[in-house]
Structures are given as C-alpha cells and as structure tokens.
N, C-alpha and C positions, 0 to 999 in steps of 0.2 A: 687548938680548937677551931672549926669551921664554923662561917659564920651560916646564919641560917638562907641567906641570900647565894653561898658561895656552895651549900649545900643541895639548895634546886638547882643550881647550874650542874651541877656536878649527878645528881639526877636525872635531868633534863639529856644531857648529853648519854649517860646509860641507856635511858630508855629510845633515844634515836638510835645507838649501836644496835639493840633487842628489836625495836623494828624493823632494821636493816637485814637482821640474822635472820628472822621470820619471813618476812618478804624473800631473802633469798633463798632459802628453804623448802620454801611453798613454791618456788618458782621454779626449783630443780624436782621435784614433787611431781609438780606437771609437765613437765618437759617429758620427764619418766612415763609419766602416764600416756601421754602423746607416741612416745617413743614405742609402748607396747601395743601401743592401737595401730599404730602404721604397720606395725609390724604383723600384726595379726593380721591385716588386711593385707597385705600384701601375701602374706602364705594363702587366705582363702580365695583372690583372685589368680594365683596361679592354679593353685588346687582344681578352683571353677572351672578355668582356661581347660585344663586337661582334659578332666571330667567332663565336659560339654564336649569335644571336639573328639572323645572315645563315644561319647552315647549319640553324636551325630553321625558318626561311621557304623555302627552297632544297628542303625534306626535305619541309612539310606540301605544295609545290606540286608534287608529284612525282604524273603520272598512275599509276602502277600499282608493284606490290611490286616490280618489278625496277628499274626508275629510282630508287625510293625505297634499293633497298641499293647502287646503283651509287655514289652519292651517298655515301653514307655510308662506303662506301672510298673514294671520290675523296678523303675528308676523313681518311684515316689517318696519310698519308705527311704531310702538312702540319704534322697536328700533333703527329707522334711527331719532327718537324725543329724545331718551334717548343719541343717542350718541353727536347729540347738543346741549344737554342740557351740557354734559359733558366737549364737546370744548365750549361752553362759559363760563361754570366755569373756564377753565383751562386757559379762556385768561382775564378773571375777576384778577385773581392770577397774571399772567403775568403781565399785566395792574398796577396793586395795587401795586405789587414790585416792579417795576419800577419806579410809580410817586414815593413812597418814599426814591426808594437812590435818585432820582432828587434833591428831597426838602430835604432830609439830606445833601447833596451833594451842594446846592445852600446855603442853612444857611450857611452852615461851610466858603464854600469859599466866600463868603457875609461877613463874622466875619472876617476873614485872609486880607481882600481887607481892611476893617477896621483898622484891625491894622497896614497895611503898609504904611496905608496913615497917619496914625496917628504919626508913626514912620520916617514917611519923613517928616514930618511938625517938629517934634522934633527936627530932626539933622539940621533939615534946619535953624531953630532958633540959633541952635550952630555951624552952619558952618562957617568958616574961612572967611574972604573977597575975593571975587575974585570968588567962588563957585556957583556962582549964578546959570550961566552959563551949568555945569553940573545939577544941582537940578532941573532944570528948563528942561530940556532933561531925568531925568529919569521922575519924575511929567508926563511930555507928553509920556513917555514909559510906565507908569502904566496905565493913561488913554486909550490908545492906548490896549492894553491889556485889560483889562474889556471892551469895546466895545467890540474888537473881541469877549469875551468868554459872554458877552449879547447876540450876532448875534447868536454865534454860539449854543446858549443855545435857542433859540425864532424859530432856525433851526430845530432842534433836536425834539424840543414838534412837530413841524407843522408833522415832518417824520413820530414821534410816533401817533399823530392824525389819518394822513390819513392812516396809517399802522392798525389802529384800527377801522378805520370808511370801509375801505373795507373787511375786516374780517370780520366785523358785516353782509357786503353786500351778502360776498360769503353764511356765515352760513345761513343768509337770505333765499338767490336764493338754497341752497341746502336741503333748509327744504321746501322749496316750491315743490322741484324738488321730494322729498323723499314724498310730500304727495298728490301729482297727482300720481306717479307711482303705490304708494300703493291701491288707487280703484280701477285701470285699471288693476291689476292681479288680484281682487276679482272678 
C-alpha cells in the first residue's frame, strides 16, 4: 500500500509527463500549422511572380490606351477570385490548427481530470477518520472546476464558430462585391 505522500509524488510526476506530452504536441501542432502557411505562401508568390510578369507583357503589348485598360480589367475579376481563394486557404489553416490544439488540449486535460479523480478516490480510501469533511470539499472543488472549464470550453467553440461563420460571410459578400465590379468596368 502507498503511502499518501508517496502517492502525490507519484502523481505529481504523472502529471509533469502529461504536461510534457501536451506541450510537445501543441508544439508539433504548430510547427504543422507553420509549415502549411509557408507553404501556401510560397505557392502564391510564385503563382503572383508569374501572373504579374504575363499581365506586364500582355499590358506593355497593348496597341493603344483603351486595349491597354481593357486588359487591365480583364485582370480584376481573376485576381480579386485568386486572392479569396487564398484567404480561405489561409483561414482553412487557421481553422485546422486551432481545432487541433483544442482536441489535443481537451484529451490531455480529459486524461489529467482522470487521474485526479482517480487519485482522490485513492487517498480518500486511505484517509484518516474525521477527513471526510475536507475530501468531500475538494471532490465538490474538482467538480466545480471541470464545469467551469466544460462552459468555458462549449464558449470558446461557439466564439470560434461564429468567428468562422462570418468570415466565411465577409469572403462571401466580397467576392460578390469583386464580381459585380469587374463587368461594370469592362
């Protein structure tokens, strides 16, 4: 039998593993998230590279001022579409990195709520007479505790929801807005 001293330790040291695995987790998490951001930028600046240096050729070979601006609204619509396309990858990425430190972040502390419940049930079996009293106060502390970080967790999604569902609105209403403007200068 453990004693109840040798049973925080042995807790204690659990839960520094469980912050180590989450820390390193979240941190491969974002490395990823990093890694498809550079990566997207690097496809849209060459992409740009290209696409600039064909609609500079396309612009200086234009015989007179009005070919030369037909041209250069023919190239509105394109790129008020490419650059949408690009802020919804970029909030796809956002979006994606996020749910996953969420759900990395919800396992681990989900597993750590585990053990300390598990760990109070222990000592509780081995407490002294008279303890009740306290065990029964941290118990309703713990509980108290995971409601709050349940509420505050079912908070957090609803913020990141609507926080996604009007971006989706704005990219929406500006790709609307980018493709009425574009026939009305042709």
């Amino acid at each position: 039998m453990f004693s109840i001293p040798e049973q925080f330790s042995n807790a204690t040291k659990a839960n520094f593993e469980a912050q180590f695995a989450i820390f390193s987790a979240l941190t491969n998490k974002a490395f990823e998230g990093v890694e498809k951001l550079v990566d997207l930028n690097l496809t849209a600046a060459k992409a740009s590279l290209e696409e600039s240096s064909n609609t500079a050729k396309q612009l200086l070979s234009a015989k007179d001022p009005q070919e030369f601006f037909a041209l250069a609204s023919a190239q509105a619509q394109p790129t008020a579409e490419k650059t949408m396309a690009y802020s919804r990858h970029l909030a796809t990425i956002a979006t994606s990195t996020g749910a996953e430190f969420s759900k990395a972040a919800e396992t681990q502390i989900a597993e750590t709520n585990r053990k300390v419940i598990s760990l109070v049930e222990e000592v509780s079996k081995n407490a002294p007479a008279g303890s009740e009293n306290a065990i029964a106060m941290f118990k309703s502390a713990i509980g108290n505790a995971n409601a709050g970080y349940e509420q505050m967790t079912r908070t957090a999604k609803q913020a990141a929801e609507s926080i996604e569902t009007n971006l989706n609105q704005a990219v929406s209403q500006f790709t609307a807005a980018a493709a009425k403007a574009a026939p009305a200068r042709n």
